[in-house]
TIFI-247876 format. One record per residue: z negated, x, y of N, C-alpha, C, O in turn. Coordinates in steps of 0.001 Angstrom, whole numbers, plus 500000, padded with zeros to 6 digits. Layout:
<sites>
ZXYZXYZXYZXY;...
</sites>
This chain:
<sites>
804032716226446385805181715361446097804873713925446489803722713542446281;805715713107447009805622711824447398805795711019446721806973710665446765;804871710155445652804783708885444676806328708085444937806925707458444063;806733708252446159807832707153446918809469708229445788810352707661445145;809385708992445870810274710086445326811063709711443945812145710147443552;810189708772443334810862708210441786810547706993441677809463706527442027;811732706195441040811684704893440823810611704778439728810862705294438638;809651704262439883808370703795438586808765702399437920809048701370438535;808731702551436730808406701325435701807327701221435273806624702188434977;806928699802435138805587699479434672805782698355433256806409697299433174;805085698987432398805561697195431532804038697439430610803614698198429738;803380695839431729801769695525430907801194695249431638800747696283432134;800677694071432350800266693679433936799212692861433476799079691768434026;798118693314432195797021692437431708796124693014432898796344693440434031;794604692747431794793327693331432599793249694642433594792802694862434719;793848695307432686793773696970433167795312697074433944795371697370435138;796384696832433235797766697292433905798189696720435531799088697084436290;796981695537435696797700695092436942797443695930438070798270696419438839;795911696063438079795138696937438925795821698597438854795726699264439885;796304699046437978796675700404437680798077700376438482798369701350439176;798905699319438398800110699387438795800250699154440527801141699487441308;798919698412440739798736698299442128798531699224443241798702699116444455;798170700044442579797856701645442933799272702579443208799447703185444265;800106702584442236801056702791443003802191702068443740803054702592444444;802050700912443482802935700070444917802280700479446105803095700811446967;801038700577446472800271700989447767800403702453447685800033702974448737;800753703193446909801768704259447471803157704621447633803741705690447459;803585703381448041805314703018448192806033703512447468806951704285447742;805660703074446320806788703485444844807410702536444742806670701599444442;808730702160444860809790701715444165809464700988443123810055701579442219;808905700078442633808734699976441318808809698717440584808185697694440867;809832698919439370810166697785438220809017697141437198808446697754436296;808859695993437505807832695277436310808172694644435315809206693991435177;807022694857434303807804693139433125806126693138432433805222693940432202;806403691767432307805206691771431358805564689904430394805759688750430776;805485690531429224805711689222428650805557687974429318806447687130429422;804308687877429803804179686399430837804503686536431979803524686877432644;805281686456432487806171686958433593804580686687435004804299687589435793;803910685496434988803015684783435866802337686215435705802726686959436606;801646686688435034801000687650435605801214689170436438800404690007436836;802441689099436478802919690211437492803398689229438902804241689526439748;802845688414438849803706687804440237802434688095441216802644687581442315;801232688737441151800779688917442027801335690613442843801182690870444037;801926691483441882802654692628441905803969692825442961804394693680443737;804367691339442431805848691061442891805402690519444500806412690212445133;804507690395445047804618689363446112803936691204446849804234691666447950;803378691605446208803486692966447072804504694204446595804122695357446395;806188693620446421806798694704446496807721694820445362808943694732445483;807252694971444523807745694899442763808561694197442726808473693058443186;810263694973441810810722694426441279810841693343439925810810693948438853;810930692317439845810440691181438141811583691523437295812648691000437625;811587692358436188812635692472434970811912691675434056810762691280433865;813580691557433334813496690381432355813138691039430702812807690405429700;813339692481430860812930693074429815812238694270429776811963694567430939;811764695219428891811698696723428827812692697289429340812512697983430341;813937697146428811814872697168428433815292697470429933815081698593430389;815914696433430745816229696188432430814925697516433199815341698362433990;813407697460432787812455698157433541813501699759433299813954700467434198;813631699938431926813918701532431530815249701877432548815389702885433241;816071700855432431816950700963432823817339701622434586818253702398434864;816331701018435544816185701226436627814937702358436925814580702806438015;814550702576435938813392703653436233813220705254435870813432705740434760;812772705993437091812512708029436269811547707842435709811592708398434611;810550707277435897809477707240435015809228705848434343809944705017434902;808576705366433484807783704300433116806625704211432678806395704999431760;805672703460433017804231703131431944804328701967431788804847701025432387;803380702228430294803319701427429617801529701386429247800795702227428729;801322700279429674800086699834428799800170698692428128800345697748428899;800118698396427037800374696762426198799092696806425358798118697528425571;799251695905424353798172695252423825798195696451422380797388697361422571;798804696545421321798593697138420522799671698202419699800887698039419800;799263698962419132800382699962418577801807699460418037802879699942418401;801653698417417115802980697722417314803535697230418571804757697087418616;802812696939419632803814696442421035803918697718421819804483697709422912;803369698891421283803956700641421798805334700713421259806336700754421973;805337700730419813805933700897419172807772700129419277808887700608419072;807332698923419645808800697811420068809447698200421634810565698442422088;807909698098422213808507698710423596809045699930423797810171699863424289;808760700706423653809697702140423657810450702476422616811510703047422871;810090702206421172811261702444420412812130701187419824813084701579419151;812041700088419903812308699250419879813616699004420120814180699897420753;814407697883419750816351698270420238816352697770421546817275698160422261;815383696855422114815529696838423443814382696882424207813773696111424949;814222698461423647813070699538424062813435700250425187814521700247425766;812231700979425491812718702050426817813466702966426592814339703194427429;813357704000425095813913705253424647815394704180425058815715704260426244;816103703410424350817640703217423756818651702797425073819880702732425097;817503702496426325818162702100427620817321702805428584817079701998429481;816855703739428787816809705038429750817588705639429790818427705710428892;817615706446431079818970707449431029817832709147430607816613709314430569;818998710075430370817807711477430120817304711796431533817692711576432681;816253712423430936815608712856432272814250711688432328813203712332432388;814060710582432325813454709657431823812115710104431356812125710715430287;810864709913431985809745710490431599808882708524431327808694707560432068;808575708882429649807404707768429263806264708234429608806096709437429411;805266707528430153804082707225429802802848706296429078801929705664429598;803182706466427830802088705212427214800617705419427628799952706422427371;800170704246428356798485704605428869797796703828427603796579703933427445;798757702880426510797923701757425618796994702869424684797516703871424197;795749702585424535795065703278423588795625702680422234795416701543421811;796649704033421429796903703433420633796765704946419464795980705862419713;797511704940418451797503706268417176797780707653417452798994707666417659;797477708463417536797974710197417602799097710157417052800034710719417618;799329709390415636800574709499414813801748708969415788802676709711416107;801662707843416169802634707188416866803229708244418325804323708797418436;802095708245419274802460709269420285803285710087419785804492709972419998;802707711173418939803495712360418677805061711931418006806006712714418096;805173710725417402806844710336416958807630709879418751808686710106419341;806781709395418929807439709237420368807618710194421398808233709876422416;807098711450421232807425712915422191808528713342421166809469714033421554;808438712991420027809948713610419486811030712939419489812130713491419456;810899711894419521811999710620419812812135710963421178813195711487421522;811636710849421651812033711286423198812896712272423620813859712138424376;812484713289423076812914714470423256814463715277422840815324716067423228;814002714335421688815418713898420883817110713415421784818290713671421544;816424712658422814817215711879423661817190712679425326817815712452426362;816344713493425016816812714577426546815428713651427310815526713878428516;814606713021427137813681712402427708812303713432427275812383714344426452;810901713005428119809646713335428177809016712139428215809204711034428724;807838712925427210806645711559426734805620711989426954805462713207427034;804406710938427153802971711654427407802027710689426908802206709555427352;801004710841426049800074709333425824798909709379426704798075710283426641;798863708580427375797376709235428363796826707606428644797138706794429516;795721707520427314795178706448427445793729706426428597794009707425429259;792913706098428968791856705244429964791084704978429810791107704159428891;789765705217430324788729704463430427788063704044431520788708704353432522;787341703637431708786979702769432927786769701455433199786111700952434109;787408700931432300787457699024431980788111698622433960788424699396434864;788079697518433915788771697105434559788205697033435718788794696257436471;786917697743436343786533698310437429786862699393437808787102699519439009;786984700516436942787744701965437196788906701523437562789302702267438459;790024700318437241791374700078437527791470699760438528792380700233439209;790497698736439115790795697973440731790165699228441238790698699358442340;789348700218441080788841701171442310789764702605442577789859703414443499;790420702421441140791306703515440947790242704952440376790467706156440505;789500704512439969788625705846439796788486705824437770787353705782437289;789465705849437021789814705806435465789410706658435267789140707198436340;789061707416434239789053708733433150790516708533432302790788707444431796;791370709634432210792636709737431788792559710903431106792089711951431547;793196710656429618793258711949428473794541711800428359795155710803427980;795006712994428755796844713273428564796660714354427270795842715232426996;797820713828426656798395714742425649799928714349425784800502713264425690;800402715724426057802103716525426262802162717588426697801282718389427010;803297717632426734803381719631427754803083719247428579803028718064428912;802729720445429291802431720887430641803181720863431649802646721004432748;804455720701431576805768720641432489805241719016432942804817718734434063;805349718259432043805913716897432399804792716356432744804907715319433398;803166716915432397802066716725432839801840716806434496801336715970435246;802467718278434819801826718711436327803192717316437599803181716879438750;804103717200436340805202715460437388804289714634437630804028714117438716;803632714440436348803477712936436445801845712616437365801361711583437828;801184714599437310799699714138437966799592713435439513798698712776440043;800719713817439909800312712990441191800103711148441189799553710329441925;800790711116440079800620709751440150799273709184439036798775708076439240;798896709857438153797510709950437861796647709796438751795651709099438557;796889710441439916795698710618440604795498709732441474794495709713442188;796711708636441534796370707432442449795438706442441305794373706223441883;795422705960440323794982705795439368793972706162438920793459705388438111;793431707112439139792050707782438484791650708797439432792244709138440455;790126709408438764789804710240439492789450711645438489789298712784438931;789364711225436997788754711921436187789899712429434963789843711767433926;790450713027434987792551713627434497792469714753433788791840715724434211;793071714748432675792594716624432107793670715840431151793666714658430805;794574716869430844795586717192429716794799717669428724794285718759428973;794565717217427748793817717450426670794430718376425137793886718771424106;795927718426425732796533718918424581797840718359424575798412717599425358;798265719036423263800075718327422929799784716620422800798779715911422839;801191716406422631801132714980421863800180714659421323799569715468420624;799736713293421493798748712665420765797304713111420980796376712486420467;797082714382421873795883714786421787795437713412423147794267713054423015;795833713030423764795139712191424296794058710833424217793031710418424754;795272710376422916794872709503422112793702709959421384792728709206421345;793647711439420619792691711721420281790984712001420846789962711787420193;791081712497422146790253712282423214789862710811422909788793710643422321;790730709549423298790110708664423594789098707873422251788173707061422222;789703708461421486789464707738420016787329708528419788786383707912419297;787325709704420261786169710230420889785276709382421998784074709143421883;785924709076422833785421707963423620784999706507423508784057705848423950;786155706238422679785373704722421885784450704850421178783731703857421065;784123705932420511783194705954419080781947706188419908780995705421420052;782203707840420618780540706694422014780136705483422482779018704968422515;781366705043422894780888703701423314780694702696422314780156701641422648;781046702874421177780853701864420098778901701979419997777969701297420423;779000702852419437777514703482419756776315702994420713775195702596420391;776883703143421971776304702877422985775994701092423310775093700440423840;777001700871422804776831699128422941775882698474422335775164697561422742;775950699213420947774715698376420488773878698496420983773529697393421403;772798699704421428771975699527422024771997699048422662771057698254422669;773024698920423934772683697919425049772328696459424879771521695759425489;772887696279424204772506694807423847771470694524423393770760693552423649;771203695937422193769433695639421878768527695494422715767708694575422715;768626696766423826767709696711424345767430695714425726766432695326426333;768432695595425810768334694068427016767997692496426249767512691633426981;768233692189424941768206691635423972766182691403424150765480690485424574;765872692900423515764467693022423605763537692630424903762429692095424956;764533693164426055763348692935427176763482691503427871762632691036428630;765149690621427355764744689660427278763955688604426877763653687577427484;763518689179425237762402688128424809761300688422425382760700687402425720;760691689515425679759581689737426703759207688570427956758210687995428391;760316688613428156760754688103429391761139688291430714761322687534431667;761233689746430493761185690276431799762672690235432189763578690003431388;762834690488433521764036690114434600765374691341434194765362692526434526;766261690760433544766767691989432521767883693022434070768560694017433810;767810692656434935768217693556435872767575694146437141768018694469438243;766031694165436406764997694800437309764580696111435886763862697112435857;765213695616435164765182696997433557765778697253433408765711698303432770;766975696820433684768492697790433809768142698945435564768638700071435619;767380698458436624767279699349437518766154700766437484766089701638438349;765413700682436344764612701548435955765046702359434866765179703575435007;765284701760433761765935702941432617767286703281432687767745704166431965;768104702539433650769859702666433870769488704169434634770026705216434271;768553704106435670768299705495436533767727706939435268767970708096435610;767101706716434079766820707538433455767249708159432778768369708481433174;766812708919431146767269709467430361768325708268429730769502708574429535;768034707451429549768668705904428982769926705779429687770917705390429067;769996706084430990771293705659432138772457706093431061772595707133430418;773349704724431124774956705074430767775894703915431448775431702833431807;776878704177431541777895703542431987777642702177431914777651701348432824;777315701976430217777475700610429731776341699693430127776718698544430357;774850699948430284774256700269431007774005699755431979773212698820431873;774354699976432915774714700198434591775862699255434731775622698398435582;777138699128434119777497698121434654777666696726433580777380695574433906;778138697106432397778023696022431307776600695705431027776332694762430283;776120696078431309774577695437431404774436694510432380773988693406432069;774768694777433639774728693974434234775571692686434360775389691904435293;776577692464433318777506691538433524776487690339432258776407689110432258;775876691351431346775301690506430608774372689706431077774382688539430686;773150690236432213772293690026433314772625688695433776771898687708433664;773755688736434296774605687582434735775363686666433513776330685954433781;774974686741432564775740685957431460777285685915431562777979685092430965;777812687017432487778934687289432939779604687908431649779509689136431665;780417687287430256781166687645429339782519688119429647783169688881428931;783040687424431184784110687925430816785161689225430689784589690308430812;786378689280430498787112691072429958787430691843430873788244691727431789;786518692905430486786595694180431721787429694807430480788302695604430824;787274694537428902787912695069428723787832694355426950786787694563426333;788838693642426332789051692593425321788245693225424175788426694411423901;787208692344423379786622692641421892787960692820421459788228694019421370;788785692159421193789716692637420215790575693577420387791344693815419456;790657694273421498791200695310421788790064696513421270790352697669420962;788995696026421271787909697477420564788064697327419455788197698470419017;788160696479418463788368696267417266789681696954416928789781697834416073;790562696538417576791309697988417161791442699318417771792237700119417280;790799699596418706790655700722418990789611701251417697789999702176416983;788532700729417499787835701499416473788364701612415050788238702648414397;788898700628414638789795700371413378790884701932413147791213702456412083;791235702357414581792101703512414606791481704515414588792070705505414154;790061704663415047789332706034414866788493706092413396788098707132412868;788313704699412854788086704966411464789110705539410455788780706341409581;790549705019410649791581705267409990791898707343410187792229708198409365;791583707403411652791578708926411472790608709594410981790964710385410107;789443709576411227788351709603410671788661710118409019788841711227408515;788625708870408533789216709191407358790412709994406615790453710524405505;791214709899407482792615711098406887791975712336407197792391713294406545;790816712625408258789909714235408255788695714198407449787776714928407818;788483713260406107787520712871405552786324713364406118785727714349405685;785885712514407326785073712597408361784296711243408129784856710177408384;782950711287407626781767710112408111781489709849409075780785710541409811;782034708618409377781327707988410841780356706833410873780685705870411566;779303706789410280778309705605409026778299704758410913778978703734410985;777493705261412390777700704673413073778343703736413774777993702875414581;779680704187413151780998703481414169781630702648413153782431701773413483;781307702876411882781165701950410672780523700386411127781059699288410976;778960700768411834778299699766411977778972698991412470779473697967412003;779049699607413843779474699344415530780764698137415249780958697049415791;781542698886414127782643698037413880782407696654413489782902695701414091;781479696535412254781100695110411657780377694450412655780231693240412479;779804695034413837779439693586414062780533693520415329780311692737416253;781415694152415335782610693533416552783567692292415788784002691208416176;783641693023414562784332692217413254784049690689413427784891689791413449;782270690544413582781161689623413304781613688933414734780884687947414850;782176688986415460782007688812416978783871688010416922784182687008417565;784567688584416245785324688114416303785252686603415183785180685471415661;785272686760414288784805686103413379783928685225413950783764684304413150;783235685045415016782720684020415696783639683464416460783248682316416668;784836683678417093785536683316417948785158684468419172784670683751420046;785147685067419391784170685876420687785457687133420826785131688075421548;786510687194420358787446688167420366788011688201421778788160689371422131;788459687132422914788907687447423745787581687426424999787715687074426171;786543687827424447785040688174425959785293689469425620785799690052424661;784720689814426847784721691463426970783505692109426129782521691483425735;783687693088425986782999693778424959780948693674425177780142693953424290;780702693332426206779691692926426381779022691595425875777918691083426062;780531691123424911780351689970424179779341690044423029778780689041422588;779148691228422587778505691915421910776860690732421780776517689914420926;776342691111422827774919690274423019775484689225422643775425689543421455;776088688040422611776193686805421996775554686802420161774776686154419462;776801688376420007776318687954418583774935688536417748774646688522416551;774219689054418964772643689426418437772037688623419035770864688663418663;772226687757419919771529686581420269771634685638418926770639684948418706;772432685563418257773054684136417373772205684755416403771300684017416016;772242686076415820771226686487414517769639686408415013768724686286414200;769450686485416307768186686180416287767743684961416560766664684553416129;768499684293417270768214682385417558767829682798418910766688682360419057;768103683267419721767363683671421200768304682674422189768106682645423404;
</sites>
C-alpha cells in the first residue's frame, strides 16, 4: 500500500514527533500538522505539511492521525476533548496515540472510538530521539489486528522494531515494561561512568570496552556517551520519565506488584527534578550523583 493513499494527521512536533512525522512526509503523505507552538512544526511545513490551527481542523482533514504529546491529560483533551479528534473526525477515522501514556486511558479511547464508527491503537516508542531521526524506533501496538495490519505500513517508515502486543492498552503496557528496564539501567550508568570518572580514566575509552561486553546496553552505548561529552541535552525529557515511571508504579500497584527498584530509580529522577534538571534528558541523571558526591 502507498503511505501517499491517506491523508495523515500529526499533532506533537516535540523531540520525538518531529523526526517521526518527517518520515512520512518523505513518503509523500498528504499530511496535516498542529502543535501547540506552532514554530516548531515550521520546519515540517517548509517540507510539505499542512499548519492547522487545531486538533480539531488536523481530525478534520485526516484518515488517520497521530498523536504524540506530552502527557495523559494532553491524550486525553486531544482526542477526547470537545475540540478533540474523536468529536471532529469523520467514521472511518483511524487514531494513533504514540504518547507513552495509561493502559486505562487507551482502552477508553478504543471504545470511544469505536463508539463513533472510528479505530484506535496506542503504540507508544522507544528509541529516544535518535531512533526518530534514523527511523529505526521500537513500537508496542495494542488494538485489533484489522486496524493494526492499515496502519503497519506506516510504522514501518518510522521504526524498524513493530509487534502488536495485544488489545487496547497492551501497548502501553509493553512500554511501561520498557521504562522500568531502563529506569534500572540508568542508574548504573551513571554509576559506573561516575566511578571510572573519579579514577580518572577517559570515560569513552570505558564505555568502548564494557559497552562491547556483558555490560553493553543501549544506555550505555549511546547515553553514555552524551554524558562523555557533558552532552545533557533531550533525547528524551526527565520529566517525561517521571511520569512515565509514576504510571508503571501506579499499575504496579493496582497488580499489587513490588517494584523496590523502580521505586529507587524514581526518587532520584524526583531528586533531579527537584534540582531543576527536569527538562535535560534523562542522562541528566549523572548531574545528580555528581552533586551527592561533590565530583
Amino acid at each position: 500500500m502507498s503511505l501517499a493513499s491517506k491523508k495523515v494527521g500529526w499533532i506533537g512536533t516535540g523531540v520525538m514527533g518531529k523526526s517521526m512525522c518527517k518520515h512520512l512526509l518523505t513518503n509523500n503523505c498528504t499530511t496535516f500538522v498542529y502543535n501547540r507552538t506552532p514554530e516548531k512544526a515550521k520546519e515540517l511545513v517548509e517540507l510539505g505539511a499542512t499548519l492547522c490551527n487545531s486538533p480539531a481542523e488536523v481530525a478534520a482533514n485526516s484518515d488517520i492521525v497521530f498523536t504524540i504529546v506530552g502527557f495523559p491529560k494532553d491524550v486525553e483533551e486531544t482526542i477526547l476533548g470537545e475540540n478533540g479528534i474523536v468529536a471532529h473526525a469523520k467514521e472511518g477515522t483511524i487514531i494513533v496515540d504514540m504518547t507513552t501514556s495509561t493502559p486505562s486511558l487507551a482502552k477508553r479511547i478504543a471504545d470511544v472510538a469505536a463508539s463513533k464508527k472510528m479505530a484506535a491503537l496506542d503504540a507508544p516508542v522507544s528509541g529516544g530521539d535518535l531512533g526518530a531521526r534514523e527511523g529505526t524506533l521500537a513500537i508496542m501496538v495494542g488494538g485489533d489486528t484489522a486496524t493494526y495490519a492499515e496502519v503497519l505500513p506506516y510504522f514501518e517508515a518510522m521504526g524498524k522494531n513493530i509487534k502488536r502486543m495485544g488489545d487496547a492498552g497492551a501497548g502501553q503496557h509493553c512500554k511501561m515494561a520498557n521504562q522500568i528496564l531502563i529506569a534500572g539501567t540508568m542508574i548504573g550508568t551513571v554509576e559506573s561512568l561516575l566511578y571510572a570518572a573519579k579514577t580518572g580514566m577517559d570515560l569513552d575509552e570505558v564505555i568502548d570496552v564494557i559497552g562491547s561486553g556483558a555490560a553493553g546496553s543501549w544506555s550505555i552505548n549511546n547515553l553514555g556517551r552524551r554524558i562523555a561529552k557533558k552532552d545533557f541535552d533531550p533525547g528524551f525529557f526527565i520529566k517525561h520519565f517521571v511520569k512515565d515511571m509514576g504510571i508503571a508504579l501506579e499499575e504496579a500497584a493496582a497488580m499489587n506488584l513490588s517494584l523496590p527498584g523502580l521505586a529507587l530509580a524514581n526518587q532520584f529522577y524526583v531528586a533531579a527534578k527537584a534540582q531543576g534538571l527536569e527538562d535535560l534528558g534523562t542522562q541528566g541523571l549523572y548531574k545528580v550523583f555528581e552533586a551527592m558526591n561533590n565530583v
